[in-house]
C-alpha positions as a printed NumPy array, in Angstrom:
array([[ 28.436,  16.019,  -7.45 ],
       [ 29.183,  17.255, -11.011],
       [ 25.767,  18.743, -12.577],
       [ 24.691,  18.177, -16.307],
       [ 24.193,  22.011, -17.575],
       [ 21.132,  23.242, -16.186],
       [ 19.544,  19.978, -14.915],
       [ 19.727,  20.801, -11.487],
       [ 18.312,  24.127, -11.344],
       [ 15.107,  22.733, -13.537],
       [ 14.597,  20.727, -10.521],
       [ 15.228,  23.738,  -8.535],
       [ 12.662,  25.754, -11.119],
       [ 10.054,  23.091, -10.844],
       [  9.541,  23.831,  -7.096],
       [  9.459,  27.323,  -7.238],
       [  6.574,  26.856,  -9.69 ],
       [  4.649,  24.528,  -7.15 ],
       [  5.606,  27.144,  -4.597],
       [  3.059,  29.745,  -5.652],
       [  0.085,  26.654,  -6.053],
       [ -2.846,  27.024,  -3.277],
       [ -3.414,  24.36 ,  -0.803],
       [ -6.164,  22.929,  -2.713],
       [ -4.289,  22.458,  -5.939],
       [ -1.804,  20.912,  -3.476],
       [ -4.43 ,  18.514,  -2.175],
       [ -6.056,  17.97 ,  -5.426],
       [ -2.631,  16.084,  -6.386],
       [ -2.682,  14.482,  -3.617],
       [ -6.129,  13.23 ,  -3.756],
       [ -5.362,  11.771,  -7.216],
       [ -2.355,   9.443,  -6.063],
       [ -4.121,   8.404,  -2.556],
       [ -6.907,   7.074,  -4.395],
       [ -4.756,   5.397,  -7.153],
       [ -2.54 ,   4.052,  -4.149],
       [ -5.845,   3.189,  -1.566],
       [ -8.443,   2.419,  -3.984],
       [-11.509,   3.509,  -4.401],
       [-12.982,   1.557,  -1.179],
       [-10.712,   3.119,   1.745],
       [-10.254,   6.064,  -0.17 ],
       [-14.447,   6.869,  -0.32 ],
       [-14.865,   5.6  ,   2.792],
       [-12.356,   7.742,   5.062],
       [-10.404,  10.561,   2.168],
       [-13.013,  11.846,   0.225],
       [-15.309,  12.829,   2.937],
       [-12.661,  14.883,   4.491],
       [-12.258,  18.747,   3.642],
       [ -9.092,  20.899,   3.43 ],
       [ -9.055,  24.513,   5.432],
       [ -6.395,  27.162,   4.565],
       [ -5.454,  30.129,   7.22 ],
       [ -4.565,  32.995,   6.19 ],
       [ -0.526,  32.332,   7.309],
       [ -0.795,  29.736,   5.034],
       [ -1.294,  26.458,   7.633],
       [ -3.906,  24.447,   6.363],
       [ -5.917,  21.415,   8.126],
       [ -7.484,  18.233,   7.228],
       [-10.977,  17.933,   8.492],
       [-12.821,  14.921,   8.874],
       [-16.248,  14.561,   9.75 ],
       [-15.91 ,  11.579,  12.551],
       [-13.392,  11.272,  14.877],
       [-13.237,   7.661,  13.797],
       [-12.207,   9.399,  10.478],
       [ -9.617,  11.294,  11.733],
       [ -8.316,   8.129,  13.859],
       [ -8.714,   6.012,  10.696],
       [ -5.925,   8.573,   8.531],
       [ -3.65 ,   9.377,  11.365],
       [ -3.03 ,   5.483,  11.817],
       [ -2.753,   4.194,   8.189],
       [ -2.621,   7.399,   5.826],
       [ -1.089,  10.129,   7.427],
       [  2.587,   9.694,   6.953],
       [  1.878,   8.845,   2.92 ],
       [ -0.374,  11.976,   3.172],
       [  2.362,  13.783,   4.579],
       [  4.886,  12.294,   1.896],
       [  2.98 ,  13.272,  -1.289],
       [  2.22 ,  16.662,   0.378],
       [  5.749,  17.836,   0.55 ],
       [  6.956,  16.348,  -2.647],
       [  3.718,  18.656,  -4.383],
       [  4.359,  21.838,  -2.016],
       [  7.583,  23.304,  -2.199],
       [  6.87 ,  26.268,   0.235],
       [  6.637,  23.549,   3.294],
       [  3.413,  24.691,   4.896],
       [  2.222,  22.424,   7.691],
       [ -0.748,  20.153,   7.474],
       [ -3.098,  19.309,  10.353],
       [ -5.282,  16.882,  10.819],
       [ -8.835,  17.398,  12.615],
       [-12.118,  16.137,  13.706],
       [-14.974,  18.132,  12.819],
       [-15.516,  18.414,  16.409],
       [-12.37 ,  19.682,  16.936],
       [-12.337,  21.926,  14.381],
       [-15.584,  23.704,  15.237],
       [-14.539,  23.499,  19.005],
       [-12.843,  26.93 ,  18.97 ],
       [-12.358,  29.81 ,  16.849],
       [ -9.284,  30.518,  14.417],
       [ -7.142,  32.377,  11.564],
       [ -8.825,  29.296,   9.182],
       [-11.244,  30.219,   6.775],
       [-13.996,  28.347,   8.239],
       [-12.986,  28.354,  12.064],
       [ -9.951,  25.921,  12.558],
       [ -8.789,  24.944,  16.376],
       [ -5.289,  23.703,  16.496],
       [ -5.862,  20.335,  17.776],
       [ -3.248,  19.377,  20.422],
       [ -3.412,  15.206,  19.527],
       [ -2.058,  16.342,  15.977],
       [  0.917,  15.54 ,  14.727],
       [  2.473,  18.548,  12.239],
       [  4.162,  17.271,   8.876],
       [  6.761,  18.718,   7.885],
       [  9.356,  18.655,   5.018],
       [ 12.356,  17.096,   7.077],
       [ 15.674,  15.388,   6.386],
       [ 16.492,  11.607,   5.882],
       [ 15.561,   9.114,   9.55 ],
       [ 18.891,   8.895,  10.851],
       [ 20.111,   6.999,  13.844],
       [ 22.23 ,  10.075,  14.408],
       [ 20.432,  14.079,  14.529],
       [ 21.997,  15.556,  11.614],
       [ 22.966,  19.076,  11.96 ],
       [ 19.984,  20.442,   9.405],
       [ 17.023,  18.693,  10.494],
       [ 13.915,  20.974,  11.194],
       [ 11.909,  21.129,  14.382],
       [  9.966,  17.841,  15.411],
       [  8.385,  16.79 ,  18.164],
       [  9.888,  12.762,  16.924],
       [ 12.884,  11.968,  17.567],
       [ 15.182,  12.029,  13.939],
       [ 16.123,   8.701,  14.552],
       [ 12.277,   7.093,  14.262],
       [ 10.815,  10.371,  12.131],
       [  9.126,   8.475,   8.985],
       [  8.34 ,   5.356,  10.365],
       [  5.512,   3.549,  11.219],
       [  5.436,   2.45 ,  14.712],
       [  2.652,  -0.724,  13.531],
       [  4.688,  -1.66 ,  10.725],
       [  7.04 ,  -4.368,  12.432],
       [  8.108,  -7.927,  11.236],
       [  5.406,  -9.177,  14.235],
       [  2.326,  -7.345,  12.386],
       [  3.685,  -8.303,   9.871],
       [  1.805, -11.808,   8.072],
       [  4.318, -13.818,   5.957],
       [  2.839, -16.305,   3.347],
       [  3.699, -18.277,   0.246],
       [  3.422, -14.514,  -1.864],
       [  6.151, -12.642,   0.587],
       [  8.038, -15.243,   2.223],
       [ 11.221, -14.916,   0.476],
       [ 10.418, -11.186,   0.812],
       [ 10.249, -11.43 ,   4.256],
       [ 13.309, -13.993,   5.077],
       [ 15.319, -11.443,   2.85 ],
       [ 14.9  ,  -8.226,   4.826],
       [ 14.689, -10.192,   8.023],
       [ 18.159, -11.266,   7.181],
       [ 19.235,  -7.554,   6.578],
       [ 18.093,  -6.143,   9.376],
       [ 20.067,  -8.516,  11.56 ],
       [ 23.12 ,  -7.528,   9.479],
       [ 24.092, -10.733,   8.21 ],
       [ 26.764, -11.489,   6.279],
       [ 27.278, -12.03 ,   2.629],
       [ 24.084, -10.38 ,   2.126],
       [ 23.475,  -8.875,  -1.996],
       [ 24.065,  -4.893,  -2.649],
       [ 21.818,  -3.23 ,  -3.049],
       [ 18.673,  -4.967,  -2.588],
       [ 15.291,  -4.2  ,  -4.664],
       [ 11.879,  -5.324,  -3.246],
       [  8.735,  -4.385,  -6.203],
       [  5.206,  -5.49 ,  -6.614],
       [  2.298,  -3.304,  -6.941],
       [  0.883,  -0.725,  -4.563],
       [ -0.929,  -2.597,  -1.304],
       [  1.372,  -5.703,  -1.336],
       [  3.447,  -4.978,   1.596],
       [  6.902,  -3.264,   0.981],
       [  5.887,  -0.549,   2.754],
       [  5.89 ,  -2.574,   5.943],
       [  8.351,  -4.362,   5.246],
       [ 11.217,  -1.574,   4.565],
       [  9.582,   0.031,   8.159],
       [ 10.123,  -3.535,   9.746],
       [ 13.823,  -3.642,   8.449],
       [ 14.269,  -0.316,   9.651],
       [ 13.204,  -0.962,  13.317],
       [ 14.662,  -4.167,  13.626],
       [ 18.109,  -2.928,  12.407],
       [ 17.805,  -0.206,  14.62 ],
       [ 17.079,  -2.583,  17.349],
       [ 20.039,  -4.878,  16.218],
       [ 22.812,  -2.713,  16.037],
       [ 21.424,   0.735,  17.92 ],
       [ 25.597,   1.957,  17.313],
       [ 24.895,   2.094,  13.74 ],
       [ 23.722,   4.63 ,  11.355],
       [ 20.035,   3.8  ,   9.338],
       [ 18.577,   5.973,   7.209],
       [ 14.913,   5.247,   5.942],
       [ 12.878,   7.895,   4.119],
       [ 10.35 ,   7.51 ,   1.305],
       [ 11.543,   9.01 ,  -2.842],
       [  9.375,  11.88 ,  -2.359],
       [ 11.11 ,  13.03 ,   0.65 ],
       [ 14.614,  12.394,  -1.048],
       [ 13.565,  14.772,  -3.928],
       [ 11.782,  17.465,  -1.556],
       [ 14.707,  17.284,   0.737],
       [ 17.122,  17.409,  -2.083],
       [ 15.222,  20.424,  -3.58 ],
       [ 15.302,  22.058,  -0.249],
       [ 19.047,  21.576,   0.19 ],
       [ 19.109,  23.125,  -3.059],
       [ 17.48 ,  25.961,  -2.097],
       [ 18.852,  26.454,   0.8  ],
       [ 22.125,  25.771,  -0.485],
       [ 22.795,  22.799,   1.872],
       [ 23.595,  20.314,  -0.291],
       [ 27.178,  19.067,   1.185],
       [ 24.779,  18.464,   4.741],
       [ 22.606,  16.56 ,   2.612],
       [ 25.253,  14.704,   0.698],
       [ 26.729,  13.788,   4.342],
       [ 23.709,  12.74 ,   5.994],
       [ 22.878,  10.339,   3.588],
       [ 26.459,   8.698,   2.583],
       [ 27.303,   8.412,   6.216],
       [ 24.562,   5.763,   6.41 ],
       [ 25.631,   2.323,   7.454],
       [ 22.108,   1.118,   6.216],
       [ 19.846,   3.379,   3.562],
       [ 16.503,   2.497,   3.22 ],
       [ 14.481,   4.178,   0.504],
       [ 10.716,   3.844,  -0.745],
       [  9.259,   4.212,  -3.915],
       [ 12.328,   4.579,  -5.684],
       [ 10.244,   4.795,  -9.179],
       [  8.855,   8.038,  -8.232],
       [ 12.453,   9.43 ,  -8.881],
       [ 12.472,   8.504, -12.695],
       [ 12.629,  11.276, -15.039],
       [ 13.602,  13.662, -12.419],
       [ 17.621,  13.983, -14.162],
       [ 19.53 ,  15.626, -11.214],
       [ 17.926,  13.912,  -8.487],
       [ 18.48 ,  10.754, -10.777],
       [ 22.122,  11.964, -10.627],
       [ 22.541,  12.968,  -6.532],
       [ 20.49 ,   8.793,  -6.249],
       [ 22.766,   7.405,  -8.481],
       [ 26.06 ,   8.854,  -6.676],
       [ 24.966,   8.056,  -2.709],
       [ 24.336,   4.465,  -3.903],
       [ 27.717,   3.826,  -5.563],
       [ 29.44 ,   5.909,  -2.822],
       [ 27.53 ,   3.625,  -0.24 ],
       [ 28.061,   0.613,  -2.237],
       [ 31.512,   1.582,  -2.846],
       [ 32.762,   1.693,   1.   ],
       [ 30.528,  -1.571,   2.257],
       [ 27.429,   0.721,   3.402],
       [ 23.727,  -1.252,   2.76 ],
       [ 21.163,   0.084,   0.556],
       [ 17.629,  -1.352,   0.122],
       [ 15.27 ,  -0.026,  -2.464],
       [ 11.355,  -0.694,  -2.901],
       [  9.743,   0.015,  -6.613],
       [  6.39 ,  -0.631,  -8.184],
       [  8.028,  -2.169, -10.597],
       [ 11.396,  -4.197, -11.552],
       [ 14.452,  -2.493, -12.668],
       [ 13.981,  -3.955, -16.375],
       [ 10.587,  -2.145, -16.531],
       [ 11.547,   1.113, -15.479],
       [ 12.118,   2.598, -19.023],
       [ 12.304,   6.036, -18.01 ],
       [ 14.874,   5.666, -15.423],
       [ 18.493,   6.85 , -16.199],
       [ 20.162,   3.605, -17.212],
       [ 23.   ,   3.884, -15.585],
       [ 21.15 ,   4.269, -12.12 ],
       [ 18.479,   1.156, -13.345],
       [ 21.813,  -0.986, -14.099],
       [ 22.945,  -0.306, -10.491],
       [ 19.461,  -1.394,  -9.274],
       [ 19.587,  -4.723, -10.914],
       [ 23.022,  -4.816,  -9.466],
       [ 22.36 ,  -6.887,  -6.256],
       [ 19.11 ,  -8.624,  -5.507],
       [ 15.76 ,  -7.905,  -7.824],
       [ 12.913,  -9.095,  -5.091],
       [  9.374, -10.013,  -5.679],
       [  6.198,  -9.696,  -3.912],
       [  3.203, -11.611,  -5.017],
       [ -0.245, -11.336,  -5.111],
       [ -0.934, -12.31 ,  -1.402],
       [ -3.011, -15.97 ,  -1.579],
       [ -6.279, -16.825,  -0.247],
       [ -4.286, -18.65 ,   3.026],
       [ -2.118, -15.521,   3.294],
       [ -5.479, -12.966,   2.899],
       [ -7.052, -14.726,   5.601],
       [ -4.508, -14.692,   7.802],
       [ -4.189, -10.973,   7.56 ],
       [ -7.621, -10.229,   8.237],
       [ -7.508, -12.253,  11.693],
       [ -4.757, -10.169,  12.468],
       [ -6.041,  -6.65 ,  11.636],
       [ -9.484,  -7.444,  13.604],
       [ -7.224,  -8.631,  16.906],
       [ -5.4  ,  -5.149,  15.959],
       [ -8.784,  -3.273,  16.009],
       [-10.286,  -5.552,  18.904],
       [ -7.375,  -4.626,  21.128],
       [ -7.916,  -0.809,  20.371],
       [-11.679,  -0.458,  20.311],
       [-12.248,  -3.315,  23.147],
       [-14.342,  -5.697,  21.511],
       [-15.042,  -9.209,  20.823],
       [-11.959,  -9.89 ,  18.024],
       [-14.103, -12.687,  15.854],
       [-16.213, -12.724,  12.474],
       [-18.088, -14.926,  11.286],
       [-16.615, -17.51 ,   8.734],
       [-18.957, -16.843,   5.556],
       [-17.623, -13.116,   6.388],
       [-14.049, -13.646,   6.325],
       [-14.025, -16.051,   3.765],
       [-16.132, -13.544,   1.441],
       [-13.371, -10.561,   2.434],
       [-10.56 , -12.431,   1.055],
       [-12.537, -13.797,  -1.49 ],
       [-13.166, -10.456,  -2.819],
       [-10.661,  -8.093,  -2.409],
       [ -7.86 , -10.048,  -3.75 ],
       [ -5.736,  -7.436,  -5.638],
       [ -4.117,  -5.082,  -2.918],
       [ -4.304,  -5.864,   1.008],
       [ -4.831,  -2.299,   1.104],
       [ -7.882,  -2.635,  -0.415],
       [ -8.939,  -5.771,   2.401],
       [ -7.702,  -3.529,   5.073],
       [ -9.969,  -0.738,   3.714],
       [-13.17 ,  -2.843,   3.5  ],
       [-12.351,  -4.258,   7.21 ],
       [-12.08 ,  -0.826,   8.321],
       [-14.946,   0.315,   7.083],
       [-17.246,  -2.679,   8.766],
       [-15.591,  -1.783,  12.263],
       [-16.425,   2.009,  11.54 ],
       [-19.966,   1.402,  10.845],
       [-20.458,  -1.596,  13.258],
       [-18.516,  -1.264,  15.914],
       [-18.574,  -3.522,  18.872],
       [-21.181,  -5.614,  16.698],
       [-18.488,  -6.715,  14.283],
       [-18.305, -10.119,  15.3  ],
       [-22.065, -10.084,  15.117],
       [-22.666,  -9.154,  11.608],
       [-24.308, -11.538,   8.812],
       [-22.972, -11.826,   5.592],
       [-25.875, -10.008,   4.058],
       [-25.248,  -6.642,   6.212],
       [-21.408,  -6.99 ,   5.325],
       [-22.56 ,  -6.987,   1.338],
       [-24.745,  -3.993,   2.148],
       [-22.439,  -1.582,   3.531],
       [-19.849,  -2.799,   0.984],
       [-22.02 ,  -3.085,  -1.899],
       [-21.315,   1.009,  -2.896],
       [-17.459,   0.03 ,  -3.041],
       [-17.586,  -2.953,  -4.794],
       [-19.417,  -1.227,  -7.609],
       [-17.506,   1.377,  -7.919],
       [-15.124,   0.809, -11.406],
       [-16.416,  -2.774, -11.19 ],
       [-16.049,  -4.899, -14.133],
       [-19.263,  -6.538, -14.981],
       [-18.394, -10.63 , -15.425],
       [-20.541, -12.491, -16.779],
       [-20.63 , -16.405, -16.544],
       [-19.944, -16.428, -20.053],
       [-16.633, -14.899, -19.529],
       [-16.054, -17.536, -16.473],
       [-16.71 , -20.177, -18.783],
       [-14.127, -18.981, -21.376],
       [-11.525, -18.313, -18.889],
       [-11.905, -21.373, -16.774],
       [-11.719, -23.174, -19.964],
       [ -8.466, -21.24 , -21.237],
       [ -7.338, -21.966, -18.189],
       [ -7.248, -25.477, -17.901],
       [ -6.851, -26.18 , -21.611],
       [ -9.908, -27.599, -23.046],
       [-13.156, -26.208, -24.705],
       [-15.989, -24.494, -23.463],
       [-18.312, -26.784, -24.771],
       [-16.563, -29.229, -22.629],
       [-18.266, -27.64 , -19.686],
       [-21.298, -27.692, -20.915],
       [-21.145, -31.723, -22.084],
       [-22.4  , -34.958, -19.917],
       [-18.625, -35.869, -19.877],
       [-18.176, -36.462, -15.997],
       [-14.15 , -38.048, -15.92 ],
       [-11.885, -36.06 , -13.585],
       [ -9.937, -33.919, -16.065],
       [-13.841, -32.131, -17.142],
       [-15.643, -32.228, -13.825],
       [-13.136, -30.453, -11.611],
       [-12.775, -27.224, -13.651],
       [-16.401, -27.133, -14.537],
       [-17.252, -26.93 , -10.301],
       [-14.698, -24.989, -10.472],
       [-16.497, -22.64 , -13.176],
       [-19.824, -23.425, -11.311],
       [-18.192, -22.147,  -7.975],
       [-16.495, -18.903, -10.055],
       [-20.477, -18.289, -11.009],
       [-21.837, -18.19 ,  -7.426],
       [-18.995, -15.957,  -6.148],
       [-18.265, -13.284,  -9.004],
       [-21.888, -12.989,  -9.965],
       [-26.084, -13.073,  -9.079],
       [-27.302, -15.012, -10.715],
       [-29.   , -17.815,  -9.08 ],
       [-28.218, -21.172,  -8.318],
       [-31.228, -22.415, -11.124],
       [-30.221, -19.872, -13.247],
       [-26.474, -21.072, -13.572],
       [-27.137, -24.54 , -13.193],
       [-29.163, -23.775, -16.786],
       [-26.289, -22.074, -18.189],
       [-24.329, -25.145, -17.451],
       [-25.738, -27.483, -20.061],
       [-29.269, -27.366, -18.392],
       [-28.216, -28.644, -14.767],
       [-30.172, -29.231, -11.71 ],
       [-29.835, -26.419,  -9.235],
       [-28.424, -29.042,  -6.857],
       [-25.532, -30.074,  -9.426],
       [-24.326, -26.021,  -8.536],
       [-24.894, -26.353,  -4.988],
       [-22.812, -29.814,  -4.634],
       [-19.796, -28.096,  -6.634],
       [-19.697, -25.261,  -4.616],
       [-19.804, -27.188,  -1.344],
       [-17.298, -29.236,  -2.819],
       [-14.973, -26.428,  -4.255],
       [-15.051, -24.767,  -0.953],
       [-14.631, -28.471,   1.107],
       [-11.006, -29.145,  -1.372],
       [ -9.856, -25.35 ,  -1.053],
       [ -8.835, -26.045,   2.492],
       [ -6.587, -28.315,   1.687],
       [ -5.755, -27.74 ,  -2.147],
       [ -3.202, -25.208,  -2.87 ],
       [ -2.903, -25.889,  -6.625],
       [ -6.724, -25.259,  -6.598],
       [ -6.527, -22.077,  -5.219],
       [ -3.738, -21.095,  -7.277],
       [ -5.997, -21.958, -10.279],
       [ -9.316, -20.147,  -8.671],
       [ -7.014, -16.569,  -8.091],
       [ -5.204, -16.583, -11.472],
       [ -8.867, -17.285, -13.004],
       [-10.646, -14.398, -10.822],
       [ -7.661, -11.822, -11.678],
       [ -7.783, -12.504, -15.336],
       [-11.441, -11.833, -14.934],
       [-11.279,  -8.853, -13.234],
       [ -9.295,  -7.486, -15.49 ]])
């Protein structure tokens, strides 16, 4: 690889500079993404009460208070944990992860007593998943052909709907190397819709496929620590060859690379090298290509080059059908009776309907606090716990601003919700505004009924029995009811 003068060695300078930072201006970065990434639900229900402990060798470890906690992060945070870690510590100091328990169980070299819990799993800065060791890889207890993958993130936990299904046909068709399949591929939509779990699922299935060939799946960050390293360490030709012998490369979060020149560069060579002698390369991004404005052009050109793919907002249909599969997930683990109650599940995907992240979170938080009584609990005692989440960064919405939207919406006036005009083409949106009323705010059924041109109370309740009645079997009207509650919500 031929160097711009001096680019690589600011990369190189950058990480020295991080290499002098504490472990708590380490986590403090970390904190910051995880909570832009989790949102503020999962991440103040199972992050933020957790504390960071530094030895004097310079291991630290992740305390939590619970050992439902701890649980809760090693299954669906640790690896990103792990990820942003080593792109913001260049030194490559291990990271633990602990129960309070645990940590108080024994003495230690930690600042305030620190066991070294045997059910942990070290992270550590490594090179690329391969399906072959590579010569450079550092100590793991994994296995480098699984290291970076998510054992639960197949294509059968995974839930296909109308917002992924192209998505989903797409990498399933990859992983069982098809034919006449687009080069290279580029899945993007916002954090918490799924790529994640999908690029895992491709990876295992390919695996699975073809065990003879080569895949390589690891997230941006680790290409630019790893890159950094091989820097350092002056191992870049290992690097260059670990990656460019891949028959498949798999590589998430490809955004986080922008702006980063020589990195940029090193990307920008594997993928025409790869693309250049047949290999596969599949890409995820917050974002599309187009929209990547600080990108090197030449390397966003190559990444509208094959296939530019799309993941929606996951429906109403598609929300639901996650949550029954996370609670038989949990049921199956914690032994209990995998059902909720309707009103529940319909007000989960009701109300977290911008990241499945974000469902996931609130879902996990109900089975920490309730336990085998999950099935059991009323709607009221779900809005309880939940109630501290949901108002945190809340927009308030007032059924003023339903009215306007719902009217914007469907083309007419406002006042046209508030007339005596009863034909089709007025009634439907205004139950549907009526409906929007009961679910996005409190006022009461008398009180919005009065806002509504002076209605009975029982006017409300009959639209939002009927609203609820046609949403099982109206997809247009649930199309309208989302795009309505997401302008909203800003």
């Amino acid at each position: 690889m031929t160097m711009k003068g001096g680019v690589a060695s600011q990369d190189f300078s950058a990480a020295i500079a991080t290499a002098v930072e504490p472990a708590a201006t380490v986590w403090s970065k970390v904190t910051v993404a995880l909570k832009r990434e989790l949102g503020d639900a999962a991440f103040g229900s199972w992050i933020a009460p957790a504390m960071l402990r530094e030895a004097a060798t310079g291991d630290v470890v992740l305390v939590t208070p619970t050992g439902i906690a701890r649980d809760w992060i090693r299954r669906s945070a640790w690896r990103r944990i792990g990820e942003l870690w080593a792109a913001n510590d260049a030194t490559g100091r291990r990271i633990d992860l602990k129960s309070r328990l645990e940590f108080e169980a024994s003495a230690g070299a930690y600042v305030e007593a620190a066991p070294k819990a045997a059910a942990a799993e070290p992270i550590e800065i490594v090179l690329p998943v391969s399906s072959d060791a590579p010569a450079v890889v550092a100590p793991s207890a994994k296995s480098p052909r699984t290291q970076g993958l998510q054992e639960r993130f197949t294509f059968e936990t995974f839930v296909p709907g109308p917002a992924n299904e192209f998505a989903h046909a797409v990498a399933r068709r990859i992983a069982n190397w098809a034919d006449g399949h687009f080069n290279p591929v580029l899945f993007h939509g916002p954090y918490g819709f799924g790529k994640t779990h999908l690029l895992n699922a491709l990876a295992w299935e390919a695996m699975r496929n073809a065990p003879e060939k080569r895949v390589v799946y690891l997230t941006a960050e680790r290409f630019l620590s790893t890159f950094v390293r091989a820097l350092m360490d002056r191992q870049t030709a290992a690097f260059k060859e670990e990656l460019r012998a891949a028959d498949l490369l798999i590589i998430d979060d490809v955004h986080f690379i922008a702006g980063k020149q020589s990195t940029q560069e090193e990307l920008f060579h594997t993928l025409t090298a790869l693309v250049g002698e047949g290999g596969r390369v599949v890409f995820s991004a917050d974002r599309p290509p187009s929209a990547m404005t600080e990108m090197d052009p030449h390397l966003r050109s190559h990444l509208s080059a094959g296939l530019v793919c799309g993941l929606e907002p996951a429906d109403r249909n598609l929300r639901m059908g996650i949550l029954e599969r996370k609670i038989q997930t949990l049921a199956a683990a914690h032994g209990f009776d995998p059902t909720m109650r309707p009103d529940v599940l319909q007000f989960l995907a009701d109300r977290f309907t911008d990241s499945v992240r974000e469902l996931e979170g609130a879902l996990n938080t109900l089975s920490a606090r309730a336990g085998e009584g999950l099935s059991r609990m009323t709607l009221d005692e779900v809005q309880a716990i939940l109630r501290p989440h949901l108002r945190s960064g809340e927009k308030r919405i007032t059924i003023d601003d339903i009215q306007k939207a719902t009217s914007d919406h469907y083309g007419m006036k406002q006042a046209d919700l508030l007339s005596e005009r009863r034909n089709r083409a007025v009634a439907r949106p205004r139950q549907a505004a009526m409906w929007l009323a009961k679910q996005l705010t409190t006022r009461s059924l008398p009180d919005i009924g009065r806002r509504f041109g002076g209605r009975d109370h029982t006017t409300v309740l009959h639209a939002v029995r009927r609203i609820e009645a046609l949403r099982a079997e109206d997809s247009a009207l649930n199309h309208d009811l989302e795009v309505i509650t997401r302008k909203l919500r800003g």
